[in-house]
N, C-alpha and C positions, 0 to 999 in steps of 0.2 A: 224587884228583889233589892233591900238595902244596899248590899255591898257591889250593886252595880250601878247604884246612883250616885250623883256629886249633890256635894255642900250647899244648899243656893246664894249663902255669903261669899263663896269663894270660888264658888266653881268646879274645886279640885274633889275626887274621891273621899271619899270617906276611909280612914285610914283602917284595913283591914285587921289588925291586930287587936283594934279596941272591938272593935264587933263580933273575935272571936271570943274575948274575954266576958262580954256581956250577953252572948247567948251559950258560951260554955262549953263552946266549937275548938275541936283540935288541929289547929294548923297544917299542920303536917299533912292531912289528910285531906286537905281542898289542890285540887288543882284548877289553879286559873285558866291552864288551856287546857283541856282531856284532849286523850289521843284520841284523832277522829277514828270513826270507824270506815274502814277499807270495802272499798266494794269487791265483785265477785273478781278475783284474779285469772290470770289466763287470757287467751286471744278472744275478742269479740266474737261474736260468731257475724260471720258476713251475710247471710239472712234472719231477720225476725221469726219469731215466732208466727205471726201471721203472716208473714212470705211463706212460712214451711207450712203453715197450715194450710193453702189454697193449692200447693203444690200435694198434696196430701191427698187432700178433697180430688182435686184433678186425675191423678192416678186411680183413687178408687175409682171414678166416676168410668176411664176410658178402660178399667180392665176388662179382660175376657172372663175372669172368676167371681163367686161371690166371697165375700167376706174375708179377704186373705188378714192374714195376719201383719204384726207392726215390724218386723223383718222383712218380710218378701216386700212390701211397701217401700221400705227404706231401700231395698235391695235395687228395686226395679227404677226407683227414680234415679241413682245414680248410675245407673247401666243406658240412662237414655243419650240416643246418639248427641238430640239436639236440647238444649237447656237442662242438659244433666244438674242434679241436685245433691249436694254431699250433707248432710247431717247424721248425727249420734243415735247412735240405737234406742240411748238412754230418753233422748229429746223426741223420736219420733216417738217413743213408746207412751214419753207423759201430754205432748199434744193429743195424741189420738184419744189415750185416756181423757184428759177432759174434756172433749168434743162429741164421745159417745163416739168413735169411728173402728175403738176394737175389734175384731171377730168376736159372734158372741157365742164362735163353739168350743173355744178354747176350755181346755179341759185341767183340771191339778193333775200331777205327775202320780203315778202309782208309786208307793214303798213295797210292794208284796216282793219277795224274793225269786226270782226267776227261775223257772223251773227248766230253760232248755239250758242246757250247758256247751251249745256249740255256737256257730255264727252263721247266720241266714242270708249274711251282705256277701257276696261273693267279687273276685277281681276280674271278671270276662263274661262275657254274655255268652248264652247258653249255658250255664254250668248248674245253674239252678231256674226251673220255673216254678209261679206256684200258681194254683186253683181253686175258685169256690164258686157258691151260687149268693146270691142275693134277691128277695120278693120285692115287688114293685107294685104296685098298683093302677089300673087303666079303669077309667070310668066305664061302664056300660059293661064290662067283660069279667070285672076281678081282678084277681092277684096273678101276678105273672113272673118268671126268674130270669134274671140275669148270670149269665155265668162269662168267665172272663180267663186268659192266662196273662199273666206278668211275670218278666223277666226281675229275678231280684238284683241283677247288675244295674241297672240303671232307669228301674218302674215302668219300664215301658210294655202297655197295654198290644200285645204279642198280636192276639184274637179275641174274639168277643162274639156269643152268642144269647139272644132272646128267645124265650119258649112260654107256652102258657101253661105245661107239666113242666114242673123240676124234675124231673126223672134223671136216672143215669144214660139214656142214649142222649137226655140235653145237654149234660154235663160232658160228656165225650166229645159231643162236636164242637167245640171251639181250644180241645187239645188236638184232634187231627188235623185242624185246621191250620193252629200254632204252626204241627210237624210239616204241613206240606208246604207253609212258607217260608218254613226255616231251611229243611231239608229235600223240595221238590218231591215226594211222592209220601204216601203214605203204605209207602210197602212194609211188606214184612223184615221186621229190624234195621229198619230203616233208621234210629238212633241206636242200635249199638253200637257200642264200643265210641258213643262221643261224648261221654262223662258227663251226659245230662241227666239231672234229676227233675224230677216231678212232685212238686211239695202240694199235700194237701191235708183238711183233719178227717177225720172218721164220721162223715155223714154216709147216711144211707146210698148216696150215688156211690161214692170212691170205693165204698167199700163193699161194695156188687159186684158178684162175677162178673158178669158182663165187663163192669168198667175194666177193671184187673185182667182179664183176659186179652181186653183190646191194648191197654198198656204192654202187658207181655208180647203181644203179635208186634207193636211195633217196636218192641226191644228198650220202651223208656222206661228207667227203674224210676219205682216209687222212693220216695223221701216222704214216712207219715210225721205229721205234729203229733206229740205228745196228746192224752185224752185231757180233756178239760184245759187245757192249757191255748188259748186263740193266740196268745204271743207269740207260738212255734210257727205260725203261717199268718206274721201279721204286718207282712209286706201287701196282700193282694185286700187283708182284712184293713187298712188302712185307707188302700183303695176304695175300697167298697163305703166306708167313711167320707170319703171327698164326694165319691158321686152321689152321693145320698145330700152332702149339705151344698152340691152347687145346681143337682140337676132334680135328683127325687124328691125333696123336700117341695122345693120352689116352683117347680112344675104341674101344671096339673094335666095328666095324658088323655084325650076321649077316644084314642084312639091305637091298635098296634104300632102302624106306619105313623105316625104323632109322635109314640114313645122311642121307636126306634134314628127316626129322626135326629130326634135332641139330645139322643144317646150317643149318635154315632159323630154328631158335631162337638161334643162336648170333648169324646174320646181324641179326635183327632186335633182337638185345640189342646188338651192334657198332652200328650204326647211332642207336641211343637211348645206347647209355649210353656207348659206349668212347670214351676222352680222346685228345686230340692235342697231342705237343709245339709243333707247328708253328701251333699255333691255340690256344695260351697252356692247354694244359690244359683246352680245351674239349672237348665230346661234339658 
C-alpha cells in the first residue's frame, strides 16, 4: 500500500496529503492507528473449553442414568466432593451442543393453556400421592403393566408393582402397599382423617368398583385428574417418562424376574440418587 511505503531517494514517507489529493481520498476519514478491536471482556474462565469438555464426557460416562440433561450435568459436576467443577449453564449447554452430548429426549415446551387450575406440588409428604399404570414389553411373554405410587412432595417412588393383566386388583396392590408402609396396616380407615389424597385419571382400573371400594375401606380419598387432561396427574406421568427413556427403551427383558430386576434397581438408584429441577437440583 502506497501510503505505507517510503521514498527510495530519501527514505522518508510519502507525504500523506499529496496521495490524498491524487486518489481523491478525504483526510479526515483515514485513521493512521484504528481502534483495535477488544477481546471478549470479563474473567478468563479458569478451565478450557476442552478441560470442560472431558470433564463432561467423564460425568456422562460414570452416571447411573441415561441421557440426562446439560443442567443435571453442570449440576452434578460441581456438587462433586473431589475435583468439583464450576462452569456456566450457558457453556455447558453450547459444549455439549457441539459435541452431540445433549439428551435426545428433550422435548419443546407446550403453549396449550392449562386446564387444572390448582397446584399438584404439595409442602409435606403424604398430602398427595398419585397413580397409574404403564405397558412394558417382555420377550417370549408380551405386554405386561407397571403400576407405581409417587409422593408429589418430593417424587419418591412410595411402591411399585409388576403384573402381566393391567386389571384393577394390579392397580390396587402397590397402593395397599404404599398404605402399609406409610401407615403399618392396611386396615379399615387406616388413612383417615390424615389429609391424604390419592391422584389418579379415569382409566378403566380407578374407576372400578372394586378399586373405589378398596379406597373407601381404607379411608383414602380420591383426588381424580381432570378427563383428557394427563397434566392433572403429571407428576407420576413424568415418572413413567424417565423410566421408559432410561430403563424400557434401553433394555431388552426375556424374562419377568430380568424385567423386574432392572426395574427394581433402576427405582432404588431414582429414589437415591436422581436430581430434581424443581427441588434446586436435589436427589
Amino acid at each position: 500500500m502506497l501510503i505505507e511505503e517510503h521514498y527510495p531517494l530519501t527514505g522518508k514517507p510519502y507525504p500523506k496529503r499529496l496521495i490524498f489529493k491524487v486518489v481523491g481520498y478525504i483526510s479526515r476519514t483515514w485513521y493512521e492507528n484504528p481502534t483495535p478491536k477488544t477481546g471478549k471482556r470479563g474473567r478468563k474462565p479458569k478451565h478450557s473449553d476442552e478441560e470442560v469438555l472431558q470433564e463432561i464426557k467423564e460425568e456422562i460416562k460414570k452416571s447411573t442414568f441415561n441421557a440426562e440433561g446439560y443442567l443435571k450435568v453442570k449440576k452434578r459436576m460441581g456438587k462433586r466432593k473431589i475435583n468439583a467443577l464450576v462452569a456456566g449453564k450457558a457453556r455447558v449447554n453450547r459444549i455439549m451442543r457441539e459435541n452431540n452430548l445433549l439428551s435426545p429426549y428433550r422435548r419443546p415446551g407446550k403453549t396449550n393453556k392449562r386446564e387444572h387450575d390448582g397446584t399438584i406440588i404439595t409442602d409435606a409428604p403424604n398430602v398427595m400421592w398419585a397413580t397409574d399404570g404403564k405397558r412394558f414389553w417382555i420377550d417370549g411373554s408380551g405386554w405386561h403393566w407397571f403400576f407405581g405410587v409417587i409422593d408429589h412432595f418430593n417424587d419418591e417412588i412410595i411402591s411399585w408393582h409388576i403384573a402381566r393383566k393391567g386389571n384393577r386388583f394390579a392397580a390396587i396392590e402397590p397402593v395397599r402397599a404404599a398404605v402399609r408402609k406409610t401407615f403399618g396396616s392396611v386396615g379399615k380407615d387406616v388413612c383417615k382423617g390424615m389429609k391424604l389424597q390419592l391422584r389418579s385419571d379415569h382409566g378403566s382400573q380407578y374407576d372400578s368398583a372394586d378399586f373405589m371400594n378398596e379406597m373407601k375401606f381404607l379411608g383414602l380419598e380420591m383426588s381424580k385428574a381432570f378427563v383428557r387432561s394427563p397434566q392433572c396427574n403429571g407428576i407420576i406421568e413424568r415418572f413413567h417418562r424417565t423410566l421408559e427413556e432410561q430403563v424400557l427403551q434401553t433394555e431388552t427383558f426375556s424374562s419377568f424376574e430380568e424385567a423386574y430386576n432392572s426395574i427394581n434397581q433402576f427405582i432404588n438408584d431414582y429414589n437415591t440418587d436422581w436430581i430434581f429441577h424443581r427441588l434446586e437440583y436435589s436427589s
